[in-house]
C-alpha positions as CSV (number, residue, x, y, z in Angstrom):
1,X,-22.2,3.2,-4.6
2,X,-21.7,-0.8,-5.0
3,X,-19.1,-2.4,-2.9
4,X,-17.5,-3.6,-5.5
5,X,-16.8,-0.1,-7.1
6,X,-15.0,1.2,-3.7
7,X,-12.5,4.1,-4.4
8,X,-8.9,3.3,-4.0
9,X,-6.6,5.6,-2.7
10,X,-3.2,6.0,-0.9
11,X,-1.9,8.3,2.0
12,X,1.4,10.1,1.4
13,X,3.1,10.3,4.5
14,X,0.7,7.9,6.6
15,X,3.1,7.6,9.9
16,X,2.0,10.7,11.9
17,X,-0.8,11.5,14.0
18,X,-3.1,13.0,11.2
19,X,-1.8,10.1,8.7
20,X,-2.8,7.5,11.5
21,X,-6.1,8.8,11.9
22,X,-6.8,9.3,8.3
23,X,-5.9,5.8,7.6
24,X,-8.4,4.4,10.6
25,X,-11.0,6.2,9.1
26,X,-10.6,5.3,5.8
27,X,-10.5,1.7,6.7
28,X,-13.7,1.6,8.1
29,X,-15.1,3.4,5.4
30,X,-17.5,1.2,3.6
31,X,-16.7,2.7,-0.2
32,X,-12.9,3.0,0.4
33,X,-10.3,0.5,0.0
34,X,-6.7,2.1,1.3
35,X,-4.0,0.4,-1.5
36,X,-0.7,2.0,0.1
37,X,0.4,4.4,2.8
38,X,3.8,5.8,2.0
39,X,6.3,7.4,5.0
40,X,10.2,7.7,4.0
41,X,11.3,7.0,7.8
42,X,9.0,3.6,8.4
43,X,9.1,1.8,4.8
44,X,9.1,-1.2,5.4
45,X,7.3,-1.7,8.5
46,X,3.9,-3.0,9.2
47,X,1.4,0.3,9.8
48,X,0.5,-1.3,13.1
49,X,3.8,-0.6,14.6
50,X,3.5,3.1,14.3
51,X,0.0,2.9,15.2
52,X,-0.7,-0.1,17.4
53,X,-4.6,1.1,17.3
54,X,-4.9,-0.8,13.8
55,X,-3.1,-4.4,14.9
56,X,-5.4,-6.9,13.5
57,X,-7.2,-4.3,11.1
58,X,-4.7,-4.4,8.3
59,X,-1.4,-5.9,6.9
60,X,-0.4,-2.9,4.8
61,X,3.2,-1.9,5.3
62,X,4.9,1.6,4.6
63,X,6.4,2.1,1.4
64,X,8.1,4.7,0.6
65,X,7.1,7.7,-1.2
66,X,10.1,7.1,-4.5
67,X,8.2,3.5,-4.8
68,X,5.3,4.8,-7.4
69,X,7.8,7.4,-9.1
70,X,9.9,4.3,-10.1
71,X,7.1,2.0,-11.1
72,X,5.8,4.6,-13.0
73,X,9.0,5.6,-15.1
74,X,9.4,1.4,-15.5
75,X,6.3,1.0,-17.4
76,X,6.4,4.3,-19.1
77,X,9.8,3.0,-20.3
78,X,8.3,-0.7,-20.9
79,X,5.6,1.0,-23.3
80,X,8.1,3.0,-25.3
81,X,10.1,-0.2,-25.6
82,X,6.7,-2.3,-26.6
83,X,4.4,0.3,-28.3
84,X,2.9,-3.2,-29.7
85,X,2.3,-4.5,-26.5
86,X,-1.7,-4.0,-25.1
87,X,-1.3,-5.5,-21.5
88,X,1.6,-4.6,-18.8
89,X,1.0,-6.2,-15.7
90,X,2.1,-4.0,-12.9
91,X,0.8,-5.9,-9.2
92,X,2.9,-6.7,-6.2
93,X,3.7,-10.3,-5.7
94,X,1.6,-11.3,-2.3
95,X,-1.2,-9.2,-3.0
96,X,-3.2,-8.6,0.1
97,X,-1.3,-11.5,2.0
98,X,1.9,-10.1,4.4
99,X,5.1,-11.5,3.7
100,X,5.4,-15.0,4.6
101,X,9.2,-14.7,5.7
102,X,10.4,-15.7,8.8
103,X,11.1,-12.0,9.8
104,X,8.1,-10.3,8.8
105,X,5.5,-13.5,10.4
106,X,7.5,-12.9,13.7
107,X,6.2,-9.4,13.4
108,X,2.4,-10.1,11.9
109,X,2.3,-13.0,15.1
């Protein structure tokens, strides 16, 4: 498998022990990039303050688990609105990049 054709995936409930270990492996893995780990009690927080083992191996933060249900209804609703329409861009806005806020640098430093 090409680099470049790396399977993405998420974790569902990525803030346990299992979840933790699952996510270190998977971020090593050469044909795996990890797009989101959900938990409903750390959304928010950068995945290296529940497990300090990945500080300085990624910038993902928790998001919780209702986040993809409601971005999926949105564009299902945005395609019933704009059957016409042939591109809906669905991306978060600092793509691999953490928050640049004063609140979340204090945390990334």
């Amino acid at each position: 498998m090409a680099t470049g054709n790396r399977l993405k995936v998420s974790i569902v409930g990525g803030s346990g022990y299992v979840g933790g270990e699952l996510l270190r492996l998977l971020l090593f893995h050469p044909y795996v990039e990890v797009q989101q780990v959900t938990s409903a009690s750390q959304a928010g927080r950068y995945v290296h303050t529940v497990h300090p083992n990945l500080r300085g191996v990624t910038t993902l933060q928790f998001t919780h688990p209702d986040v993809l249900r409601i971005a999926t209804e949105t564009v299902k609703r945005w395609i019933r609105e704009q059957p016409q329409a042939t591109i809906f861009s669905v991306s978060q806005n600092d793509w691999t990049n953490p928050c640049e806020c004063e609140q979340c640098q204090r945390i990334v430093k």
